[in-house]
KOLLUM-68193 format. One record per residue: x negated, y negated, z of N, C-alpha, C, CB in turn. Coordinates in steps of 0.001 Angstrom, whole numbers, padded with zeros to 6 digits, always signed. Glycine has a CB too. Layout:
KOLLUM-68193
XYZXYZXYZXYZ;...
end
This chain:
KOLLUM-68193
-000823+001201+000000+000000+000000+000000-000863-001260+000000+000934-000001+001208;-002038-001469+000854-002353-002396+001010-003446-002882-000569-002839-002270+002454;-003904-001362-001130-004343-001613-002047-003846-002320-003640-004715-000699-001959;-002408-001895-003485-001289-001930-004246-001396-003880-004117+000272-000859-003473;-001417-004721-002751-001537-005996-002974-002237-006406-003178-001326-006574-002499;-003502-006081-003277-004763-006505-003831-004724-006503-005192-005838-005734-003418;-004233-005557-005928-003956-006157-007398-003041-006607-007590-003975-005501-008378;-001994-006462-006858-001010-007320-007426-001456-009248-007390+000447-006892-006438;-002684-009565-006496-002896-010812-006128-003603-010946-007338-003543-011147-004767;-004213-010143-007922-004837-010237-009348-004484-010399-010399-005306-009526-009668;-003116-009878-010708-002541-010110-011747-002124-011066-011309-001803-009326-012312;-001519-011411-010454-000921-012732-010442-001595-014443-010807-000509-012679-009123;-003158-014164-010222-004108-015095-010423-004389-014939-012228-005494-014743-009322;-004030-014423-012964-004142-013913-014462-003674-014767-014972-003560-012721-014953;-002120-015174-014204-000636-015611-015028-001064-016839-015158+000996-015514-014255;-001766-017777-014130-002203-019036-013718-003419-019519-015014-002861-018870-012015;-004447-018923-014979-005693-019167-015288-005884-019795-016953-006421-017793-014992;-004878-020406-017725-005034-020815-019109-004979-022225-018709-003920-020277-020252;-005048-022940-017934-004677-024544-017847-005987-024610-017207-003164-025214-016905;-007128-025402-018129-008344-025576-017728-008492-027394-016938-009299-025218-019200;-007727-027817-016325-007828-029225-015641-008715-028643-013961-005795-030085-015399;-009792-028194-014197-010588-027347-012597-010755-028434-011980-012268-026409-012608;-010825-028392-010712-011052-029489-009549-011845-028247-008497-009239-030385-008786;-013087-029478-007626-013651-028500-006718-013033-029791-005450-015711-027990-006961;-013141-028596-004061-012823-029716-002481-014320-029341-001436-010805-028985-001241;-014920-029859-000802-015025-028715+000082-014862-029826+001648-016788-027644-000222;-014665-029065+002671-013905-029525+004284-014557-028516+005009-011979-029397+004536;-013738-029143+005923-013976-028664+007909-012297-027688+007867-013877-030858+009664;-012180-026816+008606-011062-026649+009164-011436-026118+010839-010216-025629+008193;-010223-026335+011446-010327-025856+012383-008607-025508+013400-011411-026774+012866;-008195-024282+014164-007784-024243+014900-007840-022948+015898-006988-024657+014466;-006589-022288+016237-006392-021282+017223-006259-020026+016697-005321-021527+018002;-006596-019089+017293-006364-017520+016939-005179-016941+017928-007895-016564+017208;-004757-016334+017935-003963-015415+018829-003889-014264+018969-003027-015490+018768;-005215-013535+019033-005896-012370+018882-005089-011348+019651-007332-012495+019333;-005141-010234+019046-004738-008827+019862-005441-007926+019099-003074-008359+019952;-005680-006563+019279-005918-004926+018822-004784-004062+018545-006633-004124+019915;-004860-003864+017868-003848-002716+017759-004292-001104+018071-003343-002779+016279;-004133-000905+019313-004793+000210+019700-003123+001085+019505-005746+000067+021447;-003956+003068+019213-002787+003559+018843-003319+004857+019190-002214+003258+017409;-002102+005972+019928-002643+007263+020107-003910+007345+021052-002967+007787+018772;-003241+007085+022465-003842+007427+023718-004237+008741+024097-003085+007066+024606;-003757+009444+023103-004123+011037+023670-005432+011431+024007-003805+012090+022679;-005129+011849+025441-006702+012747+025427-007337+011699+026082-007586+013219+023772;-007280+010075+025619-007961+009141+026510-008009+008801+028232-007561+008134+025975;-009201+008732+028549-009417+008769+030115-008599+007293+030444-011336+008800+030659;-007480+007274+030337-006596+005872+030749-006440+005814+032137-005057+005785+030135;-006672+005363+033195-006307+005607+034423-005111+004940+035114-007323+005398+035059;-004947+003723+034547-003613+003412+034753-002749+002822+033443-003631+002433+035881;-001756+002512+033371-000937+001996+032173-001309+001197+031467+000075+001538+032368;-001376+000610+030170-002403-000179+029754-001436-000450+028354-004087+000592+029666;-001532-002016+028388-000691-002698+027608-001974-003772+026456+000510-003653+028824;-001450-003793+025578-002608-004897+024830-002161-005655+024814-003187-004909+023616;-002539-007478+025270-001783-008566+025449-002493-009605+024040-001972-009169+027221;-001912-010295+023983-002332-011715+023445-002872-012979+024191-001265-012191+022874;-003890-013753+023649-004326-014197+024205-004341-016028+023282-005398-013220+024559;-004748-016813+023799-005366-017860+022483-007001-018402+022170-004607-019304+022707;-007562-018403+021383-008739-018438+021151-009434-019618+019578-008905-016835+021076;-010474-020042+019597-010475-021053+019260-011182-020307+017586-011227-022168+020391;-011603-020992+016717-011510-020454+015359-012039-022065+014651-009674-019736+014893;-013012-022038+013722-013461-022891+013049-014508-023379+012420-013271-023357+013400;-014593-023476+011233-015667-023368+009790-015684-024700+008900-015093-022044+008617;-015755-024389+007883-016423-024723+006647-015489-024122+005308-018001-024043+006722;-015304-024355+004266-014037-023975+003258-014752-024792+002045-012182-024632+003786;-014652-023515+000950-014728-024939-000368-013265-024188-001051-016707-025001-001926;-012815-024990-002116-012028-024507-002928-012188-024791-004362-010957-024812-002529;-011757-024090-005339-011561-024048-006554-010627-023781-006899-012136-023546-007066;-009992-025087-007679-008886-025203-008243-009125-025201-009751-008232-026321-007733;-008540-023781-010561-008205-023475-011771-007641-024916-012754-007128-022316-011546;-006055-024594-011953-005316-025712-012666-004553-025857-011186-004284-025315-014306;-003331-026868-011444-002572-027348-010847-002027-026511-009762-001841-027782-011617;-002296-025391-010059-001105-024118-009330-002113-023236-008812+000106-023084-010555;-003203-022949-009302-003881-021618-008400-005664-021959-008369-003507-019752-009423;-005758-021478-007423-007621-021623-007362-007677-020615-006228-008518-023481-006840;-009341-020694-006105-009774-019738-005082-010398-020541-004160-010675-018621-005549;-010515-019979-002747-011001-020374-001495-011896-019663-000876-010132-020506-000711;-013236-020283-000456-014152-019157+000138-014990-020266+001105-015238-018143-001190;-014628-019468+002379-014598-020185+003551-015783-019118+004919-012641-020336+003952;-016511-019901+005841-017370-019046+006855-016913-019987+007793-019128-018791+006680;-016571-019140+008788-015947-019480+009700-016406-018981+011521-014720-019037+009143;-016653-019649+012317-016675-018710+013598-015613-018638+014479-017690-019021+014431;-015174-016995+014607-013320-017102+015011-014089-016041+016175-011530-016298+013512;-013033-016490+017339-012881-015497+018474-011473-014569+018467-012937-016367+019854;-011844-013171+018007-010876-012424+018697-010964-011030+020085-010323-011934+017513;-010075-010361+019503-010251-009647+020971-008768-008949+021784-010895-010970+022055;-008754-008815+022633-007577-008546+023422-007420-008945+024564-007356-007467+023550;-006474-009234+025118-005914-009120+026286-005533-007465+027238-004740-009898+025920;-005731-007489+028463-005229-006331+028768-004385-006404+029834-006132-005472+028956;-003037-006104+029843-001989-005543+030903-002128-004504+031457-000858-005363+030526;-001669-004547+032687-001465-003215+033303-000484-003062+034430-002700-002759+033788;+000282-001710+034681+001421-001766+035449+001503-001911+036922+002007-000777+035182;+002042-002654+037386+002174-002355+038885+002624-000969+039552+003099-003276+039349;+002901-000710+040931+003849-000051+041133+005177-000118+041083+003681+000175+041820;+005625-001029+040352+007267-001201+040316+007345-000974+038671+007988-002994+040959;+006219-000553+037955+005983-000533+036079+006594-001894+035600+007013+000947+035094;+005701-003064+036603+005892-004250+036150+004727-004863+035385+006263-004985+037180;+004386-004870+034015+003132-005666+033513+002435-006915+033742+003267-005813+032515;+001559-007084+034381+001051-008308+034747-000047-007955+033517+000554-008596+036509;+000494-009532+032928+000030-009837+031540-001759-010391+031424+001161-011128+030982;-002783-010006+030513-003921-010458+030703-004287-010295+031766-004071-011467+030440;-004528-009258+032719-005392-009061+033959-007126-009392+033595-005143-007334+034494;-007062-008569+032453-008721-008626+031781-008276-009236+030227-009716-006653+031635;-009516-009876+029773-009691-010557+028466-010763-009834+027880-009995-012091+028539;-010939-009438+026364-011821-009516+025972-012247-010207+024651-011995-008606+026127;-013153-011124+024637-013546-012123+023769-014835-011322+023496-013636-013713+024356;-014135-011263+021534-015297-011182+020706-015303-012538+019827-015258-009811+019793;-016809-012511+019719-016975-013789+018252-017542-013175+017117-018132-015221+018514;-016989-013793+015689-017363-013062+015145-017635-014185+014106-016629-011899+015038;-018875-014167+013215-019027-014431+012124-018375-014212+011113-019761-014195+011971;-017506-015040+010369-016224-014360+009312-016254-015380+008100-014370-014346+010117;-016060-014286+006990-016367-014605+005360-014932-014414+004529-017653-013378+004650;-014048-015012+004342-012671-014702+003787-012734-015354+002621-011434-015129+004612;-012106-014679+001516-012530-014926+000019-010988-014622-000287-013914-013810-000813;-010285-016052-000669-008279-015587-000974-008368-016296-002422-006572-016646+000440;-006875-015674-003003-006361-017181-004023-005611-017531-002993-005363-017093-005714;-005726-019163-003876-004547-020207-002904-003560-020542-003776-005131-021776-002250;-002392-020482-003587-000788-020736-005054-000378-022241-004243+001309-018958-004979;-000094-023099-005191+000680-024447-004990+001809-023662-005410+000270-025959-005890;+002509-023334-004552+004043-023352-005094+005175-023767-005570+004429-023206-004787;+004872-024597-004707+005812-026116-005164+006021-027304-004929+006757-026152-005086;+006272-028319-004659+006483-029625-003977+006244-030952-005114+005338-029695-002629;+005371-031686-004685+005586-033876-005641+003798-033436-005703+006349-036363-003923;+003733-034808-006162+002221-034652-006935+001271-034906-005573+001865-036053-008420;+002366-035138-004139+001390-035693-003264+001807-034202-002671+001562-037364-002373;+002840-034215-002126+003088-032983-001031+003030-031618-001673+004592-033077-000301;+002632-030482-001240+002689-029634-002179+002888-028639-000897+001436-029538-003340;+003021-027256-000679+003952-026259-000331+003203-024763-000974+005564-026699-001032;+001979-024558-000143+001124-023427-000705+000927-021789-000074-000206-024048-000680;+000884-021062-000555+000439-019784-000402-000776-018989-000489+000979-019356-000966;-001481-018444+000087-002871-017726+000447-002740-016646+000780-003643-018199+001400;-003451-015442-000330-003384-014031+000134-005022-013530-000576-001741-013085-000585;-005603-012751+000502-007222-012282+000194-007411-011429+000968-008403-013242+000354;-008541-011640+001163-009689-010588+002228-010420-011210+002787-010674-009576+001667;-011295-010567+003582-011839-011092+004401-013108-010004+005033-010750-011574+005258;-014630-010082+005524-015046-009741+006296-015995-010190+007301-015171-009121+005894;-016325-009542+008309-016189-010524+009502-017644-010090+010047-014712-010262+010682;-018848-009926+011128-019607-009482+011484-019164-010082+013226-020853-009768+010593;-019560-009032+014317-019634-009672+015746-021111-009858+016227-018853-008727+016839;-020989-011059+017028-022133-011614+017060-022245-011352+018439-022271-012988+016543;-021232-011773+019109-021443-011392+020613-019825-010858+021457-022157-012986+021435;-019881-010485+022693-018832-010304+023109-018961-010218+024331-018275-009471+022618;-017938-010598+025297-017639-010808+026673-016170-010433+027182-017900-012219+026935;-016030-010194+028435-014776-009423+029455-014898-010499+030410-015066-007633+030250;-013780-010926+030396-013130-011533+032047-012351-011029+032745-012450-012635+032140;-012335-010694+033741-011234-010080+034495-010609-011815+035178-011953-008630+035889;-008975-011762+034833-008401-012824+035384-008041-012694+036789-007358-013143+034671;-007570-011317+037340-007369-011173+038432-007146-009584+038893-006404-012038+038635;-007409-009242+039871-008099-007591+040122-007171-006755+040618-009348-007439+041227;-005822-007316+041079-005095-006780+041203-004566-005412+040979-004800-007348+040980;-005260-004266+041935-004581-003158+040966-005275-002498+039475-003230-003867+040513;-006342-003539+039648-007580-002996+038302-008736-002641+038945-008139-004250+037081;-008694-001056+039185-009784-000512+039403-010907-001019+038975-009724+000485+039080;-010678-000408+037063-012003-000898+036233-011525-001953+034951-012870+000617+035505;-011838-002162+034127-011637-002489+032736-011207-001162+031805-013009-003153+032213;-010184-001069+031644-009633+000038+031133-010294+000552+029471-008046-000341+031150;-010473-000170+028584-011048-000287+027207-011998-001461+027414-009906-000551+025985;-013087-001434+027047-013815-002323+026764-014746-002417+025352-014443-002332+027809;-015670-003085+025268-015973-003416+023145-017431-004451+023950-013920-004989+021604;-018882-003316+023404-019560-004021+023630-020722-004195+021771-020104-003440+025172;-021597-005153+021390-022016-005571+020491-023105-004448+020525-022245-006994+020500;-023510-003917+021424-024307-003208+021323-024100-001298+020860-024791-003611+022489;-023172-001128+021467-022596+000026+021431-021264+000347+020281-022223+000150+022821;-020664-000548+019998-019481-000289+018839-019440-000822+017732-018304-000591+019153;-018817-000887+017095-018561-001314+015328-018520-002766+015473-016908-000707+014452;-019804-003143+014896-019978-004782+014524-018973-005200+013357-021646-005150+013941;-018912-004549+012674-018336-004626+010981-016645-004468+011010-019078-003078+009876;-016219-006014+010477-014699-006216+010574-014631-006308+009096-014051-007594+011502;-013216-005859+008720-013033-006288+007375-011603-006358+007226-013684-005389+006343;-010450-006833+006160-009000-006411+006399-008466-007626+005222-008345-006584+008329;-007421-007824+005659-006518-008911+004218-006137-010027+005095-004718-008144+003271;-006137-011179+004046-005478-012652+004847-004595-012686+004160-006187-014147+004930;-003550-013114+005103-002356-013997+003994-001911-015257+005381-000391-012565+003263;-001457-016213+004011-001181-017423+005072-000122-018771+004093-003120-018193+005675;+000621-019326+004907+000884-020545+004121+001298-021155+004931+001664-020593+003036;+001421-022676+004024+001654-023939+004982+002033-025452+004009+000023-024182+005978;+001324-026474+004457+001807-027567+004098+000785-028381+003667+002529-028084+005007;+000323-029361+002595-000653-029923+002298+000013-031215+001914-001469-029209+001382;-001025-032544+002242-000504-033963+001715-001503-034338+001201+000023-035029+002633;-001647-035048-000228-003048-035390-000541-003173-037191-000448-003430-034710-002215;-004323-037412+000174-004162-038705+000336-005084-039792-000505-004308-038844+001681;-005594-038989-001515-006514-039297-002764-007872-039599-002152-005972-040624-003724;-008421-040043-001036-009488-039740-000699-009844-038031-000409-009617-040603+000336;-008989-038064+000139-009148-036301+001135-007580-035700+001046-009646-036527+003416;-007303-034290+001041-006246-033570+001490-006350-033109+002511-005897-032755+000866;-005202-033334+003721-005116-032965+004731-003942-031932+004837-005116-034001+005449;-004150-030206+005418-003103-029688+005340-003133-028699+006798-002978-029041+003895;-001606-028261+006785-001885-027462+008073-001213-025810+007438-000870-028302+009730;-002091-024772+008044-001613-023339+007786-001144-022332+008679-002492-022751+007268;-000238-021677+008660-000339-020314+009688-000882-019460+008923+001016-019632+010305;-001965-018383+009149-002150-017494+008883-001892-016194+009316-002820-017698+008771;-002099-014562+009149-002442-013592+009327-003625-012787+009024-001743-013292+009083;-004158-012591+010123-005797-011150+009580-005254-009794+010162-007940-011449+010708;-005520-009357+009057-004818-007822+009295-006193-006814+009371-003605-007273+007746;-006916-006382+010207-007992-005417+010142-007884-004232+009511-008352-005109+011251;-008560-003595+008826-008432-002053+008450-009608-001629+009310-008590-001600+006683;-010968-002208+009574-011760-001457+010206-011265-000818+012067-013058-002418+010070;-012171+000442+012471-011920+000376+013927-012901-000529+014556-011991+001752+014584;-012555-001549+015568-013930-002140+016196-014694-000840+017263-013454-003755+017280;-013929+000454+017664-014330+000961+018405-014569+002030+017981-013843+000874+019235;-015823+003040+017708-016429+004133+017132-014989+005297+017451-018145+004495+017961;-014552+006285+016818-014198+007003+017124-014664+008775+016966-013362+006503+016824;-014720+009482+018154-015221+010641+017999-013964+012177+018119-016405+010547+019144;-014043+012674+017159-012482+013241+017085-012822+014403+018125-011806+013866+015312;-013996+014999+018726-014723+016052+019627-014424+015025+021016-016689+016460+019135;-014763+014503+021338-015057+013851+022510-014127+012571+022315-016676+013571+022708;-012395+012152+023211-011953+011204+023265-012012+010794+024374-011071+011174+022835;-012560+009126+023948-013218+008353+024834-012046+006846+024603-015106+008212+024356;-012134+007001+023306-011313+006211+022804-010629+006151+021506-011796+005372+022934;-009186+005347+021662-007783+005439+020546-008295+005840+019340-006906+003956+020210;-007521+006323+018938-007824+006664+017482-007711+005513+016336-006854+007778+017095;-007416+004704+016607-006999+003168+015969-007187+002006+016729-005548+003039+015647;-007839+001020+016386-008615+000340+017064-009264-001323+016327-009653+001443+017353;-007805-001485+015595-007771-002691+014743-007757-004450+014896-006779-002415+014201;-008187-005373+014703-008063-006270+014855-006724-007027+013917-009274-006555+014802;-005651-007415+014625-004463-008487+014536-004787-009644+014962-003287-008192+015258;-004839-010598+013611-005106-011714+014506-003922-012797+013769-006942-012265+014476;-002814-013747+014052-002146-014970+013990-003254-016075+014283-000918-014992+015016;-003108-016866+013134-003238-018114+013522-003050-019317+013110-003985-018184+013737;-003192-020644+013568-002807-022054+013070-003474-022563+012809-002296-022832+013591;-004067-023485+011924-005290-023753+011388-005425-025481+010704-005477-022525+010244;-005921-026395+010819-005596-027464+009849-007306-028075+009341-004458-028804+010754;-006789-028288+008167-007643-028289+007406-008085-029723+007028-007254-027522+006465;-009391-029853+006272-009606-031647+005841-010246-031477+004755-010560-032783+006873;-010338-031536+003134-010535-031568+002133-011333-032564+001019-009656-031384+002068;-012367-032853+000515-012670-033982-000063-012877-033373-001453-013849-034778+000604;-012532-034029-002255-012647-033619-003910-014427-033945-003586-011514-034949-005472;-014569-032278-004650-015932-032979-005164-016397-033511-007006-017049-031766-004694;-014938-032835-006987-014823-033472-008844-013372-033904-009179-015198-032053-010228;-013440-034280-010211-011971-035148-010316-011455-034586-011751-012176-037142-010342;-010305-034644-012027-009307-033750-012965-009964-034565-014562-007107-034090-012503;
end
């Protein structure tokens, strides 16, 4: 399936590409992540108490150029340093979740390569769409425990030394852009969808989930300067 949108983003960038008016931008962006894991299939794992994956918010922000084809489609290739990670819950004795007991913050060096679609809007406001890939490297990583309540240990943990540095997965995102003929200023929600595990898995020895993905939401706003003109 997921491969299935990857060409379909191709053909679609096809339909665009005969209107030679190219424009280059390049900017700052910056905002929030709202990182989680998608951990899956506890079996067999040494879990000691109930264990929930929470959300958390985390900060995210790079560098972007773009290339604009024509009016309607170009490409974006952006390095960025984004924090994700998880949150971790766990149950009381009443199987009440106290949310984020422990945090874990990874940073990661990240390379996302999308098309961007003007969909629609006036020659100033425009109304865009972003779907790509992305891969990511971790540079470092850290655990907070917020409060101990009832947390023996850190139930899952993700260290740089010991697990899968190497992120990779699909972006999609859209939002709102105003151009103000010096600069375009726009704001985006996105999605990063991981395919890699951040956490080694050994199908002999479970230590840990069998799935072990990075989900990440986020909000993002951007600042744009032409570096060529139509």
């Amino acid at each position: 399936m997921k491969s299935r949108f990857i060409i379909f983003i191709l053909f679609l960038c096809s339909i665009y590409c005969a209107d030679l008016k190219s424009q280059s931008f390049i900017g700052t962006k910056g905002g929030v992540n709202i990182p989680a894991v998608n951990f899956s299939d506890f079996t067999n794992v040494p879990i000691s108490a109930r264990f929930r994956a929470e959300y958390f918010v985390s900060p995210t922000f790079g560098i972007t150029y773009r290339y604009m084809q024509n009016d309607k489609i170009g490409v974006q290739f952006e390095l960025n340093y984004s924090t994700k990670g998880w949150g971790q819950g766990i149950a009381d004795s009443t199987n009440t979740f106290i949310a984020n007991t422990a945090i874990t913050e990874i940073q990661y060096l990240e390379f996302p390569f999308y098309f961007h679609w003007q969909i629609f809007g006036t020659e100033k406001l425009k109304f865009f769409l972003d779907a790509g890939v992305y891969v990511a490297w971790a540079l470092s990583a850290s655990t907070t425990i917020q409060n101990d309540w009832g947390l023996d240990e850190v139930q899952i943990s993700y260290s740089v030394e010991n697990d899968n540095r190497g992120d990779f997965g699909l972006h999609v995102g859209a939002g709102i852009s105003y151009n103000f003929s010096a600069f375009i200023l726009q704001l985006e929600a996105g999605f990063k969808s991981g395919f890699a595990n951040i956490l080694p898995v050994n199908h002999f020895i479970r230590v840990n989930p069998v799935v072990s993905t990075n989900q990440v939401p986020n909000v993002q706003l951007s600042l744009l300067f032409p570096l060529s003109k139509k």
